[in-house]
N, C-alpha and C positions, 0 to 999 in steps of 0.2 A: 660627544655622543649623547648629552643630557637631554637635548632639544629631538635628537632624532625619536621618529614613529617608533612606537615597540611593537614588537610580534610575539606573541607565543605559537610555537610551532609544534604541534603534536605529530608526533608518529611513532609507532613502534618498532620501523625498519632501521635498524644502529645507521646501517648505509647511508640513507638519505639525511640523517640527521647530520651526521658527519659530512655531510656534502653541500645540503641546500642553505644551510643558515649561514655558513661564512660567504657565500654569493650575497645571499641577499644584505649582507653587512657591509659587502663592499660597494653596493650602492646605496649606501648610506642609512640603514637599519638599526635598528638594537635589536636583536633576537635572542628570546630564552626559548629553551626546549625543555618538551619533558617527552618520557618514553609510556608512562601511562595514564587512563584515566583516572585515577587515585592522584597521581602526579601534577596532570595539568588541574584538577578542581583544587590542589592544595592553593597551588602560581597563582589562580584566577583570585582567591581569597585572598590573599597577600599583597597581589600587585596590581597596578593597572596597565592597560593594555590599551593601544591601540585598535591592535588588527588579530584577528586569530586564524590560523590557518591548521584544520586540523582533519590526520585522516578518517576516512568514513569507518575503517574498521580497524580499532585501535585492539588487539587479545583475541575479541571478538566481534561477528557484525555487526556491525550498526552502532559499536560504542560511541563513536565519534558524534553522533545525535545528543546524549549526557555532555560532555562536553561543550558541545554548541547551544545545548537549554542553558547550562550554568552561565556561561557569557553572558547571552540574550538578559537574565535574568539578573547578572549582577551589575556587567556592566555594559549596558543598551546601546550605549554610544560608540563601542568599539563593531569595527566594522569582521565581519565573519565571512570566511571562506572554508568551504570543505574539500578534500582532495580524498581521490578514489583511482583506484586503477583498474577500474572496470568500468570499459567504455558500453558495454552496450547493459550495464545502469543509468548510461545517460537521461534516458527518457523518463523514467522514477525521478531522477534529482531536479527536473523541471519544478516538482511539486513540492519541492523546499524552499524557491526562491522567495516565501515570504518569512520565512526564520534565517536563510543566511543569504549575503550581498552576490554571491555568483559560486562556483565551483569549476576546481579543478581536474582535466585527466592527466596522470600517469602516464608517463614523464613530462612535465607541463615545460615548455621553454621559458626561460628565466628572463627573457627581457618580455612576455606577456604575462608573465607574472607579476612582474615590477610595478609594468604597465597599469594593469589592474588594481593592485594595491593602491597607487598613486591615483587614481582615476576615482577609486571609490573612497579615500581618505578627501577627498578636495571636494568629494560631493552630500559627505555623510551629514547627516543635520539631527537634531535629539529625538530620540525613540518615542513614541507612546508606547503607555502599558497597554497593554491588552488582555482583556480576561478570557483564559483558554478553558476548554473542555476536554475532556476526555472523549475519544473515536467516539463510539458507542453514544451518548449523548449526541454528537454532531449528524449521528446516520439519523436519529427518531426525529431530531429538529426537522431534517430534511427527507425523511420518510417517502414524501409523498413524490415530491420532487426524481428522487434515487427513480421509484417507479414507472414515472411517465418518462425521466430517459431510459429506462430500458424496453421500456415499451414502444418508443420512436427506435430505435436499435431494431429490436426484435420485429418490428415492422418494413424496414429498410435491407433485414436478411430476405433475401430471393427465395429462399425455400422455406424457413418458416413464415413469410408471407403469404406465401402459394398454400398456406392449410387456413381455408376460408373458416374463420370465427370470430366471433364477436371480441372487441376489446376485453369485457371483462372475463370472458372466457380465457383470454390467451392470457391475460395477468394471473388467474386463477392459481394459485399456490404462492408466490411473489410474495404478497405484503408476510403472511404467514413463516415465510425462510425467512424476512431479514426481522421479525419480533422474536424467533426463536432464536437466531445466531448470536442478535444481539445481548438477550437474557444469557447464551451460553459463556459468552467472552466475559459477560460481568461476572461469571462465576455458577450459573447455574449447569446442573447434569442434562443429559439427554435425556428423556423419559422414552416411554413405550410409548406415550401418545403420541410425541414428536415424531418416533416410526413410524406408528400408524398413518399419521398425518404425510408423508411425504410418501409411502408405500401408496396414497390413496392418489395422490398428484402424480403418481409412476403410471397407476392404472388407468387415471383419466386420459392423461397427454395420450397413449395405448387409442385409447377410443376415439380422443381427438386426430387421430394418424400422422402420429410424432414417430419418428424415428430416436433410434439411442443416441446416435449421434447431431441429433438436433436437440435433444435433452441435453447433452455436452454444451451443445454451442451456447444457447439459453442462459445457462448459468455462467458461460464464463463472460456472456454481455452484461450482467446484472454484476459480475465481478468488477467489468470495466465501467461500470456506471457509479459502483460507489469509490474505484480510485477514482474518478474524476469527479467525486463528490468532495473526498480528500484533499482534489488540487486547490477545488474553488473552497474551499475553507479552512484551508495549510495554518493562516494565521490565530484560528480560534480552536485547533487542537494539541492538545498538550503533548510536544515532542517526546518526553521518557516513555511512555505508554504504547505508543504510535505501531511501532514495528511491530512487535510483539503481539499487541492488540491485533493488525492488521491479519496477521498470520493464523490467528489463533480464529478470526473470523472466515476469511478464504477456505482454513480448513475445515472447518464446519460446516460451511457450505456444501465442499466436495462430502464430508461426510452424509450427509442429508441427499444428495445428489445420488450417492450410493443406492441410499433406500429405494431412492422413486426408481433408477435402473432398474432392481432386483424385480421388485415388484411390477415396472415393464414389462421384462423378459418373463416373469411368470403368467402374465397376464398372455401374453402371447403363446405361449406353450400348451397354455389350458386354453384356448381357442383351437388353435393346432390340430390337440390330443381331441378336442369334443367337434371337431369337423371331420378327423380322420375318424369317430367314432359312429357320427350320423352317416358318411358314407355305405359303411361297412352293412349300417341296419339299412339302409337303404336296395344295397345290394341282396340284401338275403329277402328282403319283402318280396323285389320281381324277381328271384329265379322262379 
């Protein structure tokens, strides 16, 4: 078995571990396991590897990401596969295929898994390095870019289409959300101006005759514009950061999203309250 491919197998499920690595031994593997990420970064330092096959959420989510930087990182040559048992993450894990060679679903069958391993061991060739960045960095590089997709987006919705305004009207808040989300995720607070600032895009969109639920929609296009800003530059962001980052941005978003709501809904209320107000004087003039 000196010659045979090695695997390290990560998972924290005892079951699978006790199950899938004497299969894959029996066609002709060497496989070490470990049950944590502590565990697999000690192996990876220690030994070398082939192929790694590790789950996406090793304790917790997304641990499986540390693990698959560490490989990439130490050793470039060994081919990476990820396993998840949540299939409808499939569409997310699109956006990894330039950190790991393919990924698995839960319960994966063992001759396309062979398959695969065999398939991408016979095609692997040496790494280049690649200098990564951090989220945050990769959204300012492409700033502008993020924008004009969400602006083709935001043009191609049927009903935010149908509210006639100038391009730069309908961007009008946009650049503003992603310099603040992105200061936020590096670490900066929310200020009172940042309210202000998104209470005042609540009031405008109000004038521009947005609905709330087109305020909803808007932002979640500008959401789907920077994961697909994510996919097209998977390979130049640094994996430990990523999720966390990701998350830490999207919420901020919704939190900013918030303001301009509130401030919607009040704009609309004090129109309301000053129409029901001018009728009333209206009425008492001609009795």
């Amino acid at each position: 078995m000196d010659d045979a491919p090695k695997i390290l197998f990560v998972d924290d499920e005892e079951t699978i571990r006790l199950t899938l690595p004497p299969i894959l031994q029996s066609y002709g593997f060497n496989v070490t396991c470990a049950a944590t990420v502590s565990e697999a970064l000690g192996l990876i330092a220690q030994q070398r590897f082939d192929v790694l096959i590790s789950d996406l959420n090793i304790g917790h989510p997304g641990d499986g990401f540390a693990v698959i930087s560490a490989m990439r990182s130490t050793q470039p040559d060994a081919v990476r596969f990820v396993l998840t048992g949540y299939p409808a993450f499939e569409s997310a894990l699109e956006a990894i295929h330039e950190e790991v060679h393919d990924y698995l679903i839960k319960p994966t069958e063992t001759e396309m898994l062979v398959e695969k391993i065999r398939s991408k061991l016979a095609k692997r060739g040496p790494a280049e390095g690649i200098l990564r960045k951090r989220l945050t960095h990769v959204i300012r590089d492409n700033r502008e870019s993020i924008i004009e997709h969400w602006l083709r987006a935001a043009k191609h919705d049927p009903e935010i289409a149908a509210i006639s305004i100038t391009d730069s009207a309908r961007k009008y808040g946009v650049p503003l959300l992603l310099d603040v989300a992105t200061d936020i995720v590096e670490g900066r607070e929310i200020t009172a101006e940042d309210r202000k600032s998104y209470a005042r895009h609540g009031a405008k969109r109000h004038k521009q005759s947005y609905t709330v639920p087109l305020l909803v929609r808007e932002t979640r296009l500008l959401q789907s514009a920077l994961a697909d800003c994510v996919q097209s530059n998977f390979a130049r962001i640094e994996i430990n950061h990523l999720i966390p980052d990701m998350l830490h941005f999207f919420g901020t978003i919704e939190i900013l999203l918030e303001f301009s709501v509130r401030a919607f809904i009040q704009q609309s209320t004090s129109e309301t309250a000053s129409g029901r107000k001018g009728t009333k004087e209206i009425g008492r003039l001609t009795r």
